[in-house]
Each structure stands twice: as structure tokens, then as C-alpha cells.
N, C-alpha and C positions, 0 to 999 in steps of 0.2 A: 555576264553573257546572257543574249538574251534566245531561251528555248525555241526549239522550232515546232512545238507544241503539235499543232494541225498534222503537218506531215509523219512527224514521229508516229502518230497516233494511227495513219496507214499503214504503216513501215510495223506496228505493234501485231496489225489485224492481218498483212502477208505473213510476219515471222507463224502466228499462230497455223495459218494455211500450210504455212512451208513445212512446221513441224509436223501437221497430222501425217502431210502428202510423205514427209520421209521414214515415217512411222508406217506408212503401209508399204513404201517400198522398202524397208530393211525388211520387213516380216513376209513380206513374197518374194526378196533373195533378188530382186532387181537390183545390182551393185551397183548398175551405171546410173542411174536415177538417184539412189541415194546418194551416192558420190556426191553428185552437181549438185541435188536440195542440199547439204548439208555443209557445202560449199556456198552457196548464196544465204541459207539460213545465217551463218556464219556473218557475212556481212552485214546482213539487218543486224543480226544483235549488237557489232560494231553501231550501229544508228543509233540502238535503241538507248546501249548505254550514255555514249555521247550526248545525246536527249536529257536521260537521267541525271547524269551529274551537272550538266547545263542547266538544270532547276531547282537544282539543290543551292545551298548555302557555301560557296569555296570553302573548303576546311580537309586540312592536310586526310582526316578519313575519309572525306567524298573523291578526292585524287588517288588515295591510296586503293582506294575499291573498285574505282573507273580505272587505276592501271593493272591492276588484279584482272580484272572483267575483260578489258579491252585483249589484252593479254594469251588469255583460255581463247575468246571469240578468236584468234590471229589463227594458234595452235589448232582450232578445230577448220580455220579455214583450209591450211597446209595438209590438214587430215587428208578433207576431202579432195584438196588439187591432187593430191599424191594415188588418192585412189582412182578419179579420174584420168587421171595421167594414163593409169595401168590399164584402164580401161579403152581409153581413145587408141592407143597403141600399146599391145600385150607385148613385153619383152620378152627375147627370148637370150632368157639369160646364159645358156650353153653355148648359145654363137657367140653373141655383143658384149654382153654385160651390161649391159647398158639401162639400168633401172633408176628411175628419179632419183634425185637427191632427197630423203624421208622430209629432212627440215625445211630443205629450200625446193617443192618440187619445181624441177621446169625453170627457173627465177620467177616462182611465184613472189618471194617478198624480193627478191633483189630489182626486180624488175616491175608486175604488176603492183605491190602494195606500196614500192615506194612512188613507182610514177603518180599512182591515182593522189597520194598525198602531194605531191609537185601540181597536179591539177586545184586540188583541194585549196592548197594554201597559195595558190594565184591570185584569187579573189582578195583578200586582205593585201597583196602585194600590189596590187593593182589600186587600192585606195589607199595607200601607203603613200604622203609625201615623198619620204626617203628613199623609197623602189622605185614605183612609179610602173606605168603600162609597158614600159621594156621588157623591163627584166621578167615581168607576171607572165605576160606571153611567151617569153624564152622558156619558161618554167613552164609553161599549156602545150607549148610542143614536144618539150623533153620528156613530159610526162604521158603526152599521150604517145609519145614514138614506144616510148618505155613498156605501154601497156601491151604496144603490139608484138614487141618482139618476145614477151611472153607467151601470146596465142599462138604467133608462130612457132615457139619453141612447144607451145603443147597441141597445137593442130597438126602442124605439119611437120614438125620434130629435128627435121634433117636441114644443119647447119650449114649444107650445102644449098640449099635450096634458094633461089633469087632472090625471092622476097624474104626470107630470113636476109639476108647477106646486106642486100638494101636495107633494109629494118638498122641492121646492126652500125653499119656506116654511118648512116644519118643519125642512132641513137650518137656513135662518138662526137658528129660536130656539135649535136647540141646539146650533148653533155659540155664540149668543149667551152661552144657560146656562152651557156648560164653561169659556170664557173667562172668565166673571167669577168663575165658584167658583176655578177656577185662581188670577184674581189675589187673591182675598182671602185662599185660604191662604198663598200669596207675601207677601202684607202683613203678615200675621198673623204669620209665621215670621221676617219681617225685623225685626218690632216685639221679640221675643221675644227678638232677638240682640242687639237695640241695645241693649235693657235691659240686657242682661246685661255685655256689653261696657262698660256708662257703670258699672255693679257692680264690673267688676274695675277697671276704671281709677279 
């Protein structure tokens, strides 16, 4: 795989920004600033590792320390949506109850980390003989519906709200869309193999 060197190498010189900037607002007790840096920093370092073991040698320890790393980077993402969360909208837990989920706040990974990955991995899907431009776009929409109905779920909270509800509905068609184009080239490619496998046999 071939590094993305140049880019990474910004992404290296923001993480460093992003750390001082969070290092001076944990120490002046700014929670909502630290929150968000440590939340984005969190990302980068997702780049940075990816970067990393992209120009390393594939070997079961460069995988083992990039899923290690990748890992903590997720966990510290979730830190900071969680505290953000608290922040954008302060529970008040004696009415509602109603306080983020610690692990998943918001559908931070149910929703934003898997969608950006459904964005991510369109591109290869897209130069994929066997996918092809359908299905990769199915997967750009899905993922970017996906991302929103995260925001909404952390901007504007209330599952009642329009634009959440919309978000939500169009997240199930094309949830529904990708799943099915998925399994029919799955079928298609399995039909293709049997054939051929009952040929040489």
C-alpha cells in the first residue's frame, strides 16, 4: 500500500496544534474546547497511524500496533463526543435521564464512524471491477446520511425533530439500497464460482 506521505505529514503538524491548543484548554478548565480538540485530535491520530503502518513492512506486529493504536485513537474519540455531548446539551438527569450512551455517545460509532468508513471505502469500490460505481455511491450516500443523523442526534438531540426523522428514514432506504445491491453481487459472484467449480470438476 502506498503511503500518503505529503498529506500525512500536515495531518502530523495539525495533531501537534491540536495537542498544545488542548493542553491549554484542559489547564484553563474550558471543557467545551477541550472536548471538540480532543475529539478531532482523536481523528488525526486515526491518519497519522494509518500513515504509519502504510509504510511500514505488512507484518502481523505492524497490524497488531495499528489495531492497538487505531483502537485507543476510537476510545479517545468516544471520550470526547461524550463530553461534548454533555456540553452541547447539559442533562438534566432528575427530569430525563437522559445522558449519552459513555461507549456509543450520540451513535458516535454506530452512525458517524461507521458511515465515514462506508464514505472511505467507496473509493476502492468504485475501482473495483466486481462493485463497480453503484454500489460505491450507494455506500457515499449511506454513509454520508449516516454522518448526519449523528450531528443531529448531537446538535439537535430531539428524535422528534424534522430533520432528525428525515435523516432517519432516508438513513433506512439506503441502508436498505446497499444491503441488497451488496447481496446480489454476493450472489452473482457465488453463482459464478459454482459454475465454474462444477466445470473443473
Amino acid at each position: 500500500m502506498r503511503p500518503f506521505t505529503i498529506p500525512a505529514g500536515t495531518v502530523a503538524w495539525l495533531a501537534a496544534a491540536g495537542g498544545i491548543a488542548y493542553g491549554i484548554a484542559f489547564a484553563a478548565d474550558n471543557a467545551a474546547a477541550a472536548a471538540l480538540l480532543l475529539t478531532v485530535g482523536a481523528g488525526l491520530t486515526v491518519l497519522i497511524i494509518s500513515a504509519l503502518a502504510a509504510s511500514l513492512e505488512d507484518t502481523p506486529q505492524v497490524r497488531l500496533a495499528a489495531t492497538i493504536g487505531m483502537v485507543g485513537a476510537l476510545a479517545s474519540a468516544a471520550h470526547g463526543v461524550y463530553d461534548l455531548a454533555n456540553r452541547i446539551h447539559p442533562p438534566d438527569v432528575a427530569v430525563t435521564g437522559d445522558l449519552p450512551n459513555p461507549v456509543d455517545p450520540r451513535g458516535f460509532a454506530t452512525f458517524a464512524l461507521v458511515g465515514l468508513a462506508l464514505v472511505v471505502l467507496s473509493y476502492p469500490l468504485a475501482r473495483s471491477p466486481r462493485y463497480g460505481n453503484g454500489l460505491a455511491n450507494a455506500g457515499r450516500i449511506l454513509g454520508a446520511i449516516s454522518i448526519v443523523i449523528f450531528l443531529g442526534r448531537l446538535i439537535i438531540l430531539d428524535p422528534t425533530n424534522p430533520v432528525v426523522r428525515v435523516a432517519l428514514v432516508a438513513g433506512v432506504v439506503a441502508n436498505t439500497v446497499f444491503l441488497i445491491r451488496l447481496a446480489r453481487t454476493w450472489r452473482a459472484s457465488e453463482a459464478v464460482a459454482t459454475g465454474e467449480l462444477a466445470r473443473t470438476g
